[in-house]
N, C-alpha and C positions, 0 to 999 in steps of 0.2 A: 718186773716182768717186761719182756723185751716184746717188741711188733715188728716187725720189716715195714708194713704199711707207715707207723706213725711214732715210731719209738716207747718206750717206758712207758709205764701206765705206775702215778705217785696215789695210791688211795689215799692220803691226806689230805688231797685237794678235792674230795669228790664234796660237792655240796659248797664246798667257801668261795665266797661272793671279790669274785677279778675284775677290775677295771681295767680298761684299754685305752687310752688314747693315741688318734689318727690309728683306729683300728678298723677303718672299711675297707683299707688296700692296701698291697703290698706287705712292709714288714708285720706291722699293726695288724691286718687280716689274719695271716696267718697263726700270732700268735693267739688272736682270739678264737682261732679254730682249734690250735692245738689246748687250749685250756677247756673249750666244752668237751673233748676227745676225753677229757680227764674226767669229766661229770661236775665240774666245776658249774656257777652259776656265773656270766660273763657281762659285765657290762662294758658295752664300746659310746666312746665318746669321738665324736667325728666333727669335721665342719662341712663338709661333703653329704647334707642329709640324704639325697637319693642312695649314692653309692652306700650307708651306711644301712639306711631301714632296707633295700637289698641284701646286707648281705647278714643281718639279723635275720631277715625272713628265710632266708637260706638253711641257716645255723636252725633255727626251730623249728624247719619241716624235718630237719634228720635227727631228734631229737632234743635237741640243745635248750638249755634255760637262758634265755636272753634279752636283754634290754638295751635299747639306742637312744642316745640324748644327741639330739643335735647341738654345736655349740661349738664358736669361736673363740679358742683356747687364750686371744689375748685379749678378751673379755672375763676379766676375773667372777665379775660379781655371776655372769652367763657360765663359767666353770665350775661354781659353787653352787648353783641352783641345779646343773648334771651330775654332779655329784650325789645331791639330795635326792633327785628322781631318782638315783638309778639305787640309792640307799631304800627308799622307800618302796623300788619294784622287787627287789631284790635281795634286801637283807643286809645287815653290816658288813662293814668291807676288810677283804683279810689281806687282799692284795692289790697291791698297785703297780701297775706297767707306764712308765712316761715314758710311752713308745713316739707322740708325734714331734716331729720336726719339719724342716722345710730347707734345702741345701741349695736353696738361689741365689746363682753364680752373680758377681758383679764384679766392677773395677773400682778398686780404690779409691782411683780420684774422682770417681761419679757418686762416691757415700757421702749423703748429707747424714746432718746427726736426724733427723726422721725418719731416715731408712735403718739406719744404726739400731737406733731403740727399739724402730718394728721387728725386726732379727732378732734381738734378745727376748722380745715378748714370745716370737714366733719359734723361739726353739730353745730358750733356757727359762723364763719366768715363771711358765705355766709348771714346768713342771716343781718347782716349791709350792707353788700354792695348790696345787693336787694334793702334795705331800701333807701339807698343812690341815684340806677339809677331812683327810682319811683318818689321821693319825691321832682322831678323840676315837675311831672303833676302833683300831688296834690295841690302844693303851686300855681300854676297856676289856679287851678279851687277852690281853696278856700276850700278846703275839701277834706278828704282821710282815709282812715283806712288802717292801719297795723298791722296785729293780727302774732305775734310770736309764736314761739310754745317750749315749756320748757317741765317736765316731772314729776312724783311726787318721781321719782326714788332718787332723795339727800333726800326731803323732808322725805320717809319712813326709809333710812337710807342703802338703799340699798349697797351692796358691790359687787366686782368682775367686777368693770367696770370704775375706779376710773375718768379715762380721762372723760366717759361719762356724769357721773353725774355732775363734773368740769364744763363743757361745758355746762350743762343745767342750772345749777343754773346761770351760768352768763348771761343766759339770762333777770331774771329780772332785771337787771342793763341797758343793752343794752335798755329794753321795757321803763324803765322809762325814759332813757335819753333822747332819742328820744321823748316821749311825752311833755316833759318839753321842749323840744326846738324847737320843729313844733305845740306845742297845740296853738301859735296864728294864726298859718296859718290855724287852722280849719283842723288839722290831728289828727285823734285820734289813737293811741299807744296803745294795751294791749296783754299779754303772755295768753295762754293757757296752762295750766299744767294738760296732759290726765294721768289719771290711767290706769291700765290693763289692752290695747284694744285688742279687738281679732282677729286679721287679722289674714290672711292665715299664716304669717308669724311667729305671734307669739304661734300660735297655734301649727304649725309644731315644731317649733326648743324649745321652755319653758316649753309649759304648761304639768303640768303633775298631774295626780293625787293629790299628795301629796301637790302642789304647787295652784290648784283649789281649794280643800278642806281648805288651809289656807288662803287664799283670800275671800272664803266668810263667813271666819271666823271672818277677819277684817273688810268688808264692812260693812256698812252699809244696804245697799240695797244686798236684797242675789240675786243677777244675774248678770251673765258675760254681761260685756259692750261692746259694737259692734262700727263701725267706723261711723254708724249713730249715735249713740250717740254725737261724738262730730263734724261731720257736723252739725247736727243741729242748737247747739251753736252756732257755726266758725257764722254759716249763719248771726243768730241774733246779734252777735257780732258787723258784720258787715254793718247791716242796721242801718238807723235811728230811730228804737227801743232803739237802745243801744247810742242814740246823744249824753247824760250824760256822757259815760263810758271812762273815759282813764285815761294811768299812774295806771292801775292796772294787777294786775296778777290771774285769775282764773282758781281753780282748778277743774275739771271734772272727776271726779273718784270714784264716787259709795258712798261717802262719807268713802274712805278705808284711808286719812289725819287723 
């Protein structure tokens, strides 16, 4: 069933227990709104706890089933025990979003290997061991989605952030592995790779004129892409629309590949 407000509406989802991480803003936000839109039960995991119990409080004044763990994603043992809270506020978990990252620019020759490592914890480590506390309730219920989240910033060839883009490409390795090893347990595995979104964030600190104007010089589609854009996906992704889909990596970005 189609909305003009909010897209599709998957009854498969209504009730099964979402995880979010870096879901209090921006892409994360969003997708955590479009999953309570679904009747989904939502849990977001943030390091941001104000921005986070904010926007939980939000979510459950308009209805929404929802839970916030606060927790610093390159703190494993602090990511296993959000996981459990939000299992236990919540209910076994059918999905998983490893929506957070962190795209801080630096120069090559200022990477010591202790910044090196914090980048990998900070935007590709966490999300295996997400995968790892969720995927004893998937295999339990015979079914699960895991939607990763990568970038098209290696793919376009991007520079000045070398750890970063490192880190996202290796996530479609992580995406396939996993799906080749849980796809008989009925988990399906797949990476999203967003182009140019425009959250508050990346609008303040990037976007600039000159940086606009060559962008939708590459796109395809000439309009800036918003974080509904890839909720939307994320969503369909995650239903049983998408029951075919795993062991793949899609890219969401304007056609700018």
């Amino acid at each position: 069933m189609a909305s003009k407000s909010g897209g599709a509406i998957y009854p498969d989802l209504d009730g099964k227990v979402v995880i979010v991480t870096g879901g209090a803003s921006g892409i994360g936000a969003a997708i955590a709104q479009a999953f309570v839109r679904q009747k989904a039960r939502v849990g977001i995991i943030d390091i941001n706890a104000a921005a986070g119990e904010a926007m939980a409080a939000t979510m459950r004044a308009a209805g929404g089933s929802v839970h916030f763990a606060a927790c610093d994603l390159r703190d494993i043992a602090a990511l296993r025990a959000a996981v459990s809270d939000i299992r236990t506020a919540l209910g076994s978990v059918s999905v998983l979003i490893n929506n957070a990252a962190h795209d801080e620019r630096h120069a090559t020759e200022d990477v010591t290997p202790e910044y090196w490592d914090d980048r990998m914890a900070v935007n590709l480590r966490h999300q295996f061991f997400a995968a790892q506390a969720v995927l004893g309730d998937m295999k339990a219920q015979g079914e699960g989605a895991i939607i990763n989240f990568g970038s098209v910033s290696w793919m376009v060839g991007q520079g000045g952030m070398a750890a970063y883009t490192a880190s996202k490409s290796a996530v479609l390795g992580l995406t396939r592995s996993l799906a080749r090893d849980f796809g008989s347990f009925g988990v399906r595995v797949n990476a999203i790779a967003p182009g140019w979104i425009m959250t508050e964030r990346q609008i303040a600190l990037w976007l600039t004129p000159a940086g606009e104007a060559e962008l939708m010089e590459r796109q395809c589609l000439k309009r800036k892409l918003v974080p509904e854009d890839i909720a939307r996906f994320t969503v369909f992704l995650a239903s049983e629309e998408a029951g075919a889909c795993t062991n793949q990596h899609y890219v969401v970005d304007g056609g700018w590949v």
